[in-house]
Backbone as CSV, one residue per row, in Angstrom:
resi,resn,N_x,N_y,N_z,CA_x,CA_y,CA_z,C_x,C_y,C_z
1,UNK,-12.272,-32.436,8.660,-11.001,-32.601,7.960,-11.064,-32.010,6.557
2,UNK,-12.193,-32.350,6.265,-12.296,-31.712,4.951,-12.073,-29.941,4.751
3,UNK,-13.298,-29.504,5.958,-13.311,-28.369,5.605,-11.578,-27.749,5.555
4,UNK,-10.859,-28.060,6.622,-9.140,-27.859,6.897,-8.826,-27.699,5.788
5,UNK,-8.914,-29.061,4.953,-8.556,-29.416,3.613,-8.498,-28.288,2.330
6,UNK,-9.783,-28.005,2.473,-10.369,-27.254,1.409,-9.899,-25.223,1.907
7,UNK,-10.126,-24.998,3.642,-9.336,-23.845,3.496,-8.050,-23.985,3.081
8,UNK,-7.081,-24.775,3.427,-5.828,-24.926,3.071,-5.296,-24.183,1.163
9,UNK,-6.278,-24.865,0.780,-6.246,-24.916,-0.612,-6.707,-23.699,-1.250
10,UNK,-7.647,-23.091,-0.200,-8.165,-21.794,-0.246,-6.722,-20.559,-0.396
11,UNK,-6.062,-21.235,0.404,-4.814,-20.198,1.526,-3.985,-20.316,0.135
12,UNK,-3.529,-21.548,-0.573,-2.311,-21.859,-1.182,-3.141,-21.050,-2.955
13,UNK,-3.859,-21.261,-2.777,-4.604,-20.363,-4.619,-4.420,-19.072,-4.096
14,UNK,-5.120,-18.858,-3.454,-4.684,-17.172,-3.140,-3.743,-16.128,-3.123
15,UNK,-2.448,-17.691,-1.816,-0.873,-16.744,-2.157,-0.663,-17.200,-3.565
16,UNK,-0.875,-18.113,-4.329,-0.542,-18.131,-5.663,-0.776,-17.269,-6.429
17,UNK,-2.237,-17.134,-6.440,-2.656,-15.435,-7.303,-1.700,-14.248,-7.147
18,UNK,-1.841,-14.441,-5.193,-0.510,-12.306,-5.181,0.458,-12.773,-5.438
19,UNK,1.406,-13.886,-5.521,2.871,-14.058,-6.460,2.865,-13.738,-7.943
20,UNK,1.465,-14.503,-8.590,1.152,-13.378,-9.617,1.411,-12.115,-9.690
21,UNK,0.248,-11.701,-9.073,-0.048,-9.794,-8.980,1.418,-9.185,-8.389
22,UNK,1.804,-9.880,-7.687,3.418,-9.253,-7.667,4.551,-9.087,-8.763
23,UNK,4.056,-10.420,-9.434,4.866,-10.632,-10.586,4.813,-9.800,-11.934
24,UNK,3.306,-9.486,-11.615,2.776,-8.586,-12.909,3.301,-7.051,-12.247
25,UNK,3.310,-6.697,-11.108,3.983,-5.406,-11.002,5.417,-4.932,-10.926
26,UNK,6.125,-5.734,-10.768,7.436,-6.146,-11.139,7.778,-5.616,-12.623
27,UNK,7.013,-6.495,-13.124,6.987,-6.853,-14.886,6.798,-4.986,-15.523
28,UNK,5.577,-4.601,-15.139,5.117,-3.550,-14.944,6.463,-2.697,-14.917
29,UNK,7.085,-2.509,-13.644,8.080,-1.585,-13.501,9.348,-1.920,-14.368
30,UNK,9.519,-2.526,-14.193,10.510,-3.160,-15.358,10.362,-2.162,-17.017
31,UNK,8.943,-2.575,-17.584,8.808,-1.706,-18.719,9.126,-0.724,-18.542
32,UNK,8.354,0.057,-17.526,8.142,1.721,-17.317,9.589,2.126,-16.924
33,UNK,10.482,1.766,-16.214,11.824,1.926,-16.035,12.970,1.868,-17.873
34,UNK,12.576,0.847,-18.584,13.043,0.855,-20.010,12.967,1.807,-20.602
35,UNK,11.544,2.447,-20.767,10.855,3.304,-21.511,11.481,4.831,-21.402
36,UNK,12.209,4.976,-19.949,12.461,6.171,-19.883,13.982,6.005,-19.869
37,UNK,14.193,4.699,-19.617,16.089,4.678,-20.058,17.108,5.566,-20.738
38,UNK,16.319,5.923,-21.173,16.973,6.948,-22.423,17.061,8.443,-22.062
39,UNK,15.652,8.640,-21.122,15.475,9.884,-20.686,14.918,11.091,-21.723
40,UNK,13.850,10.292,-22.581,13.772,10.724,-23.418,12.729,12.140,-22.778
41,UNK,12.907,13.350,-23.687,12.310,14.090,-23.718,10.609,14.498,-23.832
42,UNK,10.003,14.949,-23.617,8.515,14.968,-23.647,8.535,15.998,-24.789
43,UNK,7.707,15.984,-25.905,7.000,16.474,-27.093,6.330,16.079,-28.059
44,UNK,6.703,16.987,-28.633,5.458,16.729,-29.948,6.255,15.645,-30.772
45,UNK,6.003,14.241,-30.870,7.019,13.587,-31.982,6.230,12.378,-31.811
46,UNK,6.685,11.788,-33.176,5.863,10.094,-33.434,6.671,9.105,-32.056
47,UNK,7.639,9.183,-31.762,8.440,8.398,-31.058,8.596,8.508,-29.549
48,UNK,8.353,9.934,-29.425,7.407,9.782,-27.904,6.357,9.526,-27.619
49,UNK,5.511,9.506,-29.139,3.870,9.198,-28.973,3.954,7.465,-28.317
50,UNK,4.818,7.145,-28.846,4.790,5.700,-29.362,5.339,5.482,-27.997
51,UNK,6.310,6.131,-27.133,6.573,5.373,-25.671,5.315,5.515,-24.981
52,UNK,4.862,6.593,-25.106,3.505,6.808,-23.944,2.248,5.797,-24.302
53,UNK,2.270,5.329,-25.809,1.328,4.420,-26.066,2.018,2.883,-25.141
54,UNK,3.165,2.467,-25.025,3.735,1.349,-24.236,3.377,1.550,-22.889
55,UNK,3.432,2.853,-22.682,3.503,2.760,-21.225,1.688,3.001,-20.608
56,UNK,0.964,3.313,-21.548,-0.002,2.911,-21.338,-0.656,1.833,-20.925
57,UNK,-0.530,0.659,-22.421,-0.317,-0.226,-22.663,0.007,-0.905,-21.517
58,UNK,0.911,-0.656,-20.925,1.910,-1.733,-20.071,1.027,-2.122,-18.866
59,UNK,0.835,-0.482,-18.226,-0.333,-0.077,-16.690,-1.554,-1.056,-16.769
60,UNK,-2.399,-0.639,-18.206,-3.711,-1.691,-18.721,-3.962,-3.037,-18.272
61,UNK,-2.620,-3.410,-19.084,-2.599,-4.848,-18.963,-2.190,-5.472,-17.272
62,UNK,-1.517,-4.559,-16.867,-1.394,-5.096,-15.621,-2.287,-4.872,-14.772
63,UNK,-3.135,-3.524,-14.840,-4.563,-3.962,-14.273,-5.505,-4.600,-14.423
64,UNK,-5.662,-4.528,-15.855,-6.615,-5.903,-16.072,-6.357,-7.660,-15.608
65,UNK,-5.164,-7.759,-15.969,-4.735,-9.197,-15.351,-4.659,-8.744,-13.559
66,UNK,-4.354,-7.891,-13.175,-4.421,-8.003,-11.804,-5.715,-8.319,-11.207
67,UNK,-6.686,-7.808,-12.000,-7.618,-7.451,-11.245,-8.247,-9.160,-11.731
68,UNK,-7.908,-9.507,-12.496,-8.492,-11.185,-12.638,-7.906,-12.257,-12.042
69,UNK,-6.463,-11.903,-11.840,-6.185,-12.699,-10.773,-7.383,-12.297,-9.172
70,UNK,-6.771,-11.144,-8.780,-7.371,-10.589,-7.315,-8.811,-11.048,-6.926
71,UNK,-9.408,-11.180,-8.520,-11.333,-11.414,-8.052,-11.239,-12.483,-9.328
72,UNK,-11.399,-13.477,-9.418,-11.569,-14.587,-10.305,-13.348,-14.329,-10.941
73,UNK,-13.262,-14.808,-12.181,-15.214,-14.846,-12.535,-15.531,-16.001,-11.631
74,UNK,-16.763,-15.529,-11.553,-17.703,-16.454,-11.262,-18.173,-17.818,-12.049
75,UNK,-17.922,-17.522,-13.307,-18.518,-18.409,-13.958,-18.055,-19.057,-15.370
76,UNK,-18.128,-20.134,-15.945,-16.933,-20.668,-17.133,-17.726,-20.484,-18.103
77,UNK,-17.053,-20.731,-19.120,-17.730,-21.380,-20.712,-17.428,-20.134,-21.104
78,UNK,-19.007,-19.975,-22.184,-19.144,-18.959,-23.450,-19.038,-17.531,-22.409
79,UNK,-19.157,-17.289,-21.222,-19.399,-16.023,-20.641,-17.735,-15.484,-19.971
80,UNK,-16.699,-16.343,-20.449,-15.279,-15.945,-19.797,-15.066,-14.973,-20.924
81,UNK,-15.055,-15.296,-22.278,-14.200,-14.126,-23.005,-14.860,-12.712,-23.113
82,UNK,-15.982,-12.988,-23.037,-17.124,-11.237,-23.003,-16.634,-11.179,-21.771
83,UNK,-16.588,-11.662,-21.112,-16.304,-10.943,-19.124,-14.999,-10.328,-19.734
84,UNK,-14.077,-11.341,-19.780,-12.650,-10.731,-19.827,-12.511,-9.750,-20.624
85,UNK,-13.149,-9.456,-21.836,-13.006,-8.159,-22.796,-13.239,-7.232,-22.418
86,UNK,-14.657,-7.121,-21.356,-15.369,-6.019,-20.323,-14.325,-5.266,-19.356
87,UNK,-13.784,-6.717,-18.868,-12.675,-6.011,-17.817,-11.282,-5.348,-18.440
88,UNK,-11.098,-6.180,-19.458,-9.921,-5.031,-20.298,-10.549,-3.656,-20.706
89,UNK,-11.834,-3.468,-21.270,-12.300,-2.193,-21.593,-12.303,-0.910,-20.346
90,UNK,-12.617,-1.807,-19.120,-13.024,-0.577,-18.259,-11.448,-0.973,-17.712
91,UNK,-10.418,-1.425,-17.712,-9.211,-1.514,-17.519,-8.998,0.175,-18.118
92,UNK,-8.599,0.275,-19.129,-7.902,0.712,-20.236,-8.662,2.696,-19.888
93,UNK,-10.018,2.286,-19.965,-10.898,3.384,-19.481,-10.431,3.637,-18.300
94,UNK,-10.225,3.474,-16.892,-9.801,3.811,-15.619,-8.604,4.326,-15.899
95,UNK,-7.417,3.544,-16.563,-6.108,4.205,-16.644,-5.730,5.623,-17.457
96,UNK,-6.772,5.249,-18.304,-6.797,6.633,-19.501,-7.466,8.161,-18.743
97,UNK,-8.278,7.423,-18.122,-9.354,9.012,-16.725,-7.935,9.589,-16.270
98,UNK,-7.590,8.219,-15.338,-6.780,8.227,-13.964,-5.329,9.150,-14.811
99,UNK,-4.809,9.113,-16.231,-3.922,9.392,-16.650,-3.666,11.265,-16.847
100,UNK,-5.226,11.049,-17.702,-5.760,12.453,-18.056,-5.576,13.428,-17.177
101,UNK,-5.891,12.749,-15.116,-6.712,13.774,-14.700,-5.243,13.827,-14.095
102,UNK,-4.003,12.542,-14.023,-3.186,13.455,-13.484,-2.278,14.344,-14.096
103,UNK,-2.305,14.643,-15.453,-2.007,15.408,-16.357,-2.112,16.853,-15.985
104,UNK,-3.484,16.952,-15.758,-4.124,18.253,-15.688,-3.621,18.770,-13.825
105,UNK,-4.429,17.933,-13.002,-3.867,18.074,-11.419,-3.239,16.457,-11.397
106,UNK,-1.917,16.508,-10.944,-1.355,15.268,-10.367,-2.386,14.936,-9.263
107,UNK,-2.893,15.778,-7.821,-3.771,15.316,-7.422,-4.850,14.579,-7.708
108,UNK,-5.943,15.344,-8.679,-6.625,14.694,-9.337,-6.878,12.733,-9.655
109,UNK,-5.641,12.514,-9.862,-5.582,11.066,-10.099,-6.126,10.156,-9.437
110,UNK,-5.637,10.605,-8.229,-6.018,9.637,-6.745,-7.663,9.338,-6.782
111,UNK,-8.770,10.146,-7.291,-10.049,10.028,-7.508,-10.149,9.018,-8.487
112,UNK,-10.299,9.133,-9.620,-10.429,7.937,-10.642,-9.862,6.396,-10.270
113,UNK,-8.774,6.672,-9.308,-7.958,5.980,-9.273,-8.864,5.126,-7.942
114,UNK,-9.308,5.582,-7.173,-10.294,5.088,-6.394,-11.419,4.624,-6.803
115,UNK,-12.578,5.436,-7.187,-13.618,5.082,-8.039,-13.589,3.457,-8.783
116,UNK,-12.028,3.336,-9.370,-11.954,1.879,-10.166,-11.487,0.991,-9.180
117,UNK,-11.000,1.296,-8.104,-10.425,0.444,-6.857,-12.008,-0.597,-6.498
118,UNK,-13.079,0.586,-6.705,-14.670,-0.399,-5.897,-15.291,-0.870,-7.581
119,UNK,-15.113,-0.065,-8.623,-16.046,-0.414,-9.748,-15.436,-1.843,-10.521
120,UNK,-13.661,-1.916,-10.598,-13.173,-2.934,-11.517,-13.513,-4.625,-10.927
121,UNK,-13.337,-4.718,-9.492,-14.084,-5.989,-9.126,-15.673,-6.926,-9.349
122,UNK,-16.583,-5.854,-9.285,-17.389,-6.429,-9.957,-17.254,-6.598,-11.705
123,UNK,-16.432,-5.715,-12.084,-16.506,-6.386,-13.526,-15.363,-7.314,-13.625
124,UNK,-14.713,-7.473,-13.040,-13.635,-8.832,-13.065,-14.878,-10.017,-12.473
125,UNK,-15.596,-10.044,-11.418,-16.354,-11.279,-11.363,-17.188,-11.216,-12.523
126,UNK,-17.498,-10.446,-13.424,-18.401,-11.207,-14.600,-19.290,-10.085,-14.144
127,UNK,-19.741,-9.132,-13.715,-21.024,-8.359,-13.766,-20.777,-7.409,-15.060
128,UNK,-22.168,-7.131,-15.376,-22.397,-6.240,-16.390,-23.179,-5.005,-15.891
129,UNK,-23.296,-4.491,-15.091,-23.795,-3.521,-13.812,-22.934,-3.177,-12.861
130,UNK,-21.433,-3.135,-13.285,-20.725,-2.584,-12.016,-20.855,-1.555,-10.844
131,UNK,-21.659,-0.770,-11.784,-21.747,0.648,-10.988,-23.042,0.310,-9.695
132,UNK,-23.718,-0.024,-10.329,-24.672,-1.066,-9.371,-24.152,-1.727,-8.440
133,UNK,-23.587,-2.360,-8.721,-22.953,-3.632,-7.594,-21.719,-2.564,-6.597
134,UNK,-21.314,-1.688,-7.603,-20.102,-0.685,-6.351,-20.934,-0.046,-5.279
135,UNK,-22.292,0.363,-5.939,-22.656,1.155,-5.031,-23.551,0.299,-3.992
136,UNK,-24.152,-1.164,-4.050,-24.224,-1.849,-3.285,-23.426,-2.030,-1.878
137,UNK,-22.053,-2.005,-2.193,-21.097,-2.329,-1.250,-21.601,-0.915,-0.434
138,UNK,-21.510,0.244,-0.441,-21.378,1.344,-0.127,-23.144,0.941,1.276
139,UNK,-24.183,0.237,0.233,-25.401,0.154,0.730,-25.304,-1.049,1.988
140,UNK,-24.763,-1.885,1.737,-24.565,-2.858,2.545,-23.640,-3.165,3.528
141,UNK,-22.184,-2.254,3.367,-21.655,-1.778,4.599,-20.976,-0.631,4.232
142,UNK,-22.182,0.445,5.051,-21.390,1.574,4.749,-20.239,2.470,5.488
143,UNK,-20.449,1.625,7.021,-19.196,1.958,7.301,-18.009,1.451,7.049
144,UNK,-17.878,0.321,6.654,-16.466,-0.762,6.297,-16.335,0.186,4.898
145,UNK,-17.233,0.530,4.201,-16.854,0.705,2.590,-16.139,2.508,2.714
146,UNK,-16.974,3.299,3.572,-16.347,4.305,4.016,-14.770,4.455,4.334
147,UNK,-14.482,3.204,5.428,-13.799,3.063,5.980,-12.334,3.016,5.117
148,UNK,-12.771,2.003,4.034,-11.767,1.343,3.289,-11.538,2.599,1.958
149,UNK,-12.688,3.525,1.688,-12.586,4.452,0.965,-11.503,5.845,1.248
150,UNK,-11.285,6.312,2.737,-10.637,6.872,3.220,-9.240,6.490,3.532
151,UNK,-9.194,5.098,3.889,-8.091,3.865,3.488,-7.494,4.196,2.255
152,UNK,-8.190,3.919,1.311,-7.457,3.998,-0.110,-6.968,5.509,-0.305
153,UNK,-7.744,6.441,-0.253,-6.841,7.885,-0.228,-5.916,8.034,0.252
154,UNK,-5.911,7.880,1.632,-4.353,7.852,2.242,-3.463,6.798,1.662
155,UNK,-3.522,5.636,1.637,-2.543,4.846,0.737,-2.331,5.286,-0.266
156,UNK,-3.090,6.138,-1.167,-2.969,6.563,-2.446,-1.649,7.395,-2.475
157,UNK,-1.932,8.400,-1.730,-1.181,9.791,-1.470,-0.168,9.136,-0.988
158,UNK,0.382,7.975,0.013,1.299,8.061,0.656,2.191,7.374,-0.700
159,UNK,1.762,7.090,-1.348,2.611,5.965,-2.460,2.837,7.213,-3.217
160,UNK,2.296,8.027,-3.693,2.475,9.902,-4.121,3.680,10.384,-3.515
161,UNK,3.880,10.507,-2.163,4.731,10.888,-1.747,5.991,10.297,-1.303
162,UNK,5.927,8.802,-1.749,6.601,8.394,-1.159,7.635,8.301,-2.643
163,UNK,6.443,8.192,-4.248,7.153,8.278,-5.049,8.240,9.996,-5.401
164,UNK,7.521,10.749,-4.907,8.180,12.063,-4.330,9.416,11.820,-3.669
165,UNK,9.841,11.146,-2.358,10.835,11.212,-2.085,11.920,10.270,-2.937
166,UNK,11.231,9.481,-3.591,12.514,9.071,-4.110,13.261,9.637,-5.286
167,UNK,12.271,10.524,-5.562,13.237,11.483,-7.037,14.112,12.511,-6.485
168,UNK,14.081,12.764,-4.973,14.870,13.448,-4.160,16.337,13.037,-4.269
169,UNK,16.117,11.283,-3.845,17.732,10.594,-3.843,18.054,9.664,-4.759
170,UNK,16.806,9.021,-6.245,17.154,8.397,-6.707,16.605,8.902,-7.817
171,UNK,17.508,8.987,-9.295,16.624,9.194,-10.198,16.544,8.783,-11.494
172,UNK,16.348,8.868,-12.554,16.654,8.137,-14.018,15.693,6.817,-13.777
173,UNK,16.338,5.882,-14.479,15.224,4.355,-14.840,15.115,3.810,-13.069
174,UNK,15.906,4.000,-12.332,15.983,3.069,-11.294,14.475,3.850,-10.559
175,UNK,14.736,5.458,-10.173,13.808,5.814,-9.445,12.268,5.343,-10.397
176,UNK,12.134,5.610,-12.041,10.463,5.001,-12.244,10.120,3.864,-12.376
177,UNK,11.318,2.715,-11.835,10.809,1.560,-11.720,10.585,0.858,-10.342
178,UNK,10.706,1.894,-9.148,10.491,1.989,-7.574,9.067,2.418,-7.365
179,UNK,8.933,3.609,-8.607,7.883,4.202,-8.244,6.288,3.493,-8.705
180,UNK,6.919,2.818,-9.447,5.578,2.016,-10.377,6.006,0.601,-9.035
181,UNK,6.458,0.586,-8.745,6.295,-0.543,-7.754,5.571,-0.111,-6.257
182,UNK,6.061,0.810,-6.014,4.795,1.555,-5.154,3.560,1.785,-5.595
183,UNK,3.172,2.001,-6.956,2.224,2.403,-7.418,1.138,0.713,-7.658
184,UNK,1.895,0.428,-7.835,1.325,-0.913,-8.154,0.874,-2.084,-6.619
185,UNK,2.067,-1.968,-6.261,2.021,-2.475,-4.895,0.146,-1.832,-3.294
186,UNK,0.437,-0.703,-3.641,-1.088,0.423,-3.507,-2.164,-0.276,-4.063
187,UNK,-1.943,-0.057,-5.265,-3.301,-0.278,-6.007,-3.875,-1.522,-5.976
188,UNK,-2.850,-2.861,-5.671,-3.672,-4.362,-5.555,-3.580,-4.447,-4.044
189,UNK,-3.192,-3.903,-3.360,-3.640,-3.912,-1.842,-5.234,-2.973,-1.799
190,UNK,-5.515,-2.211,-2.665,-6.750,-1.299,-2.324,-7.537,-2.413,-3.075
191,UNK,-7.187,-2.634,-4.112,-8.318,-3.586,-5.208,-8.595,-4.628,-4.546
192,UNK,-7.432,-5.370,-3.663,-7.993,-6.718,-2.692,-8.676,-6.194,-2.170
193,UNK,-8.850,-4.980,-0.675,-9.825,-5.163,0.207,-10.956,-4.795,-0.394
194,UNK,-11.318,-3.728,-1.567,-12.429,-3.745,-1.918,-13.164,-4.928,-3.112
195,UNK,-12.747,-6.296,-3.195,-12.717,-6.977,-3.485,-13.410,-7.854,-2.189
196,UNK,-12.666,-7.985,-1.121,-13.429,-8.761,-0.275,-14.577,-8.044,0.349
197,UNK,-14.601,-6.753,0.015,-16.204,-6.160,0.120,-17.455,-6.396,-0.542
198,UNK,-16.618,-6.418,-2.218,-17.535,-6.765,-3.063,-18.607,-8.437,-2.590
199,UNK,-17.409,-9.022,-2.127,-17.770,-10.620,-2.006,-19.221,-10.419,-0.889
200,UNK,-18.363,-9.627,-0.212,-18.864,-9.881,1.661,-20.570,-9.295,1.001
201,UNK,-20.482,-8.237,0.012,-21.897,-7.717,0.055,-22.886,-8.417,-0.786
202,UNK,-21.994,-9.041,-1.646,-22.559,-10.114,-2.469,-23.598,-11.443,-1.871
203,UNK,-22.940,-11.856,-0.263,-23.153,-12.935,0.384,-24.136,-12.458,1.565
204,UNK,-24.518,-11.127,1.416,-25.256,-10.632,2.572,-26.519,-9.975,1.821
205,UNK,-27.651,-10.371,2.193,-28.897,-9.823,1.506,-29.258,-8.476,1.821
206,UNK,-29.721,-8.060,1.099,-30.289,-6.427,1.183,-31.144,-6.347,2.339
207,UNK,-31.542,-5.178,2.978,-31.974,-4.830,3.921,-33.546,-5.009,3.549
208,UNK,-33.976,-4.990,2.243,-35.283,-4.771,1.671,-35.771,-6.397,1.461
209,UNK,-34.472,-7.383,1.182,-34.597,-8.682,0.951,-34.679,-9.301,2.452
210,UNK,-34.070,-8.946,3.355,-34.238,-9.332,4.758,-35.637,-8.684,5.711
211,UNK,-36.343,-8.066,5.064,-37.516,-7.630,5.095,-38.499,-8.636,4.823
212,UNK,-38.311,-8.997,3.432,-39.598,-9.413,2.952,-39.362,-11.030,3.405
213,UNK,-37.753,-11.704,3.912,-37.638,-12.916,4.564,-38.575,-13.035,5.431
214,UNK,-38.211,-11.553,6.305,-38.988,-12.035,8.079,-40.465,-12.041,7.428
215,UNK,-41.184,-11.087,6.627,-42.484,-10.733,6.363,-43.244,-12.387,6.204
216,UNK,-42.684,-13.487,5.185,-42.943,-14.132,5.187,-42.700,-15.354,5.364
C-alpha cells in the first residue's frame, strides 16, 4: 500500500513539475512575442541591443528553471545555491553557443542545442563533472543514448520546420510566440528523456564496477 502510495505521489510531483515547465514556456513565448511587437528592425543601435539582451535573458532563465524543475538536485543545504548558480552558468553558456551558431548556420544550432539536451541534467542534479557524467550515459547505454540522440535531431529539425511553416501563414508577434512554443515544447521533451537516462545510468554500475563485484 505504501509503495502505491508513494508512486502516486511520485506521478502527482512530476505532472506538477511539467505544468511548471509548461508554464515557464508559455511565459517564455509570451516575452519573445512582446519583444518583436513592434517589429522592430535589426541593427546597429542601443535599443535593439537591449531587446536581444531580453530575449536572451528570457530563453536562460527558462532553461535554467526548466531544467531544475525536469531533474531536481540531489541534495539540500549549503550545496543548493553553488548547484543552482552552476546550472544558470552553463544555462546562459548553451543558449549563447546555441545562439551564435544559429547566427552563422541556422542549422548549426540544432548541435549545441543537443550537446546541452545530455550535459545540462547532470548539472541540474548537483554534479560538478557534467561532461563526465554525459558521457557516462553514452557508456552505459549506448544504444538507448544513441537512440534518444538521433531522437533529439529529428525533433529538433521538425520544431525548425515546423517553425518554418508557420511564417508561411502566420506572422508578426503571434507567429514568434508559436514558434518559441515549439521551441520550447522540443527542448523539455528532449531534456526529460535524457534526464531519465542520466538517472537510469546513475542507478546502474559500470561495466568495470560489475567486474570487480563478481571478482570478489
Amino acid at each position: 500500500m505504501s509503495d502505491t502510495n508513494d508512486a502516486t505521489a511520485a506521478d502527482r510531483s512530476r505532472l506538477g513539475r511539467w505544468m511548471l515547465v509548461v508554464l515557464l514556456i508559455l511565459l517564455n513565448a509570451a516575452v519573445q512575442a512582446l519583444l518583436v511587437a513592434g517589429d522592430p528592425i535589426p541593427g546597429v543601435s542601443w535599443w535593439f541591443a537591449v531587446l536581444v539582451l531580453l530575449s536572451f535573458a528570457a530563453v536562460t532563465v527558462t532553461v535554467w528553471l526548466g531544467c531544475a524543475l525536469l531533474e531536481p538536485l540531489l541534495y539540500d543545504g549549503a550545496d543548493r545555491r553553488p548547484a543552482r548558480l552552476r546550472l544558470l552558468v552553463w544555462s546562459a553558456a548553451s543558449v549563447a553557443i546555441a545562439a551564435i551558431a544559429g547566427v552563422i548556420v541556422p542549422a548549426l544550432a540544432v548541435l549545441p542545442a543537443l550537446l546541452a539536451a545530455f550535459v545540462l541534467p547532470p548539472v541540474a542534479r548537483g554534479s560538478k563533472a557534467p561532461s563526465h557524467h554525459a558521457a557516462s550515459v553514452f557508456r552505459r547505454h549506448p544504444v538507448r543514448a544513441v537512440i534518444t540522440a538521433i531522437g533529439g535531431v529529428v525533433l529538433l529539425v521538425l520544431s525548425c520546420l515546423a517553425a518554418l511553416l508557420l511564417g508561411f501563414f502566420i506572422t508578426g508577434w503571434l507567429a514568434a510566440g508559436l514558434t518559441w512554443v515549439c521551441f520550447g515544447l522540443a527542448g523539455a521533451l528532449l531534456v526529460s528523456t535524457t534526464s531519465s537516462l542520466f538517472r537510469h545510468s546513475m542507478n546502474r554500475p559500470s561495466r568495470r564496477g560489475r567486474i570487480g563485484e563478481a571478482v570478489t
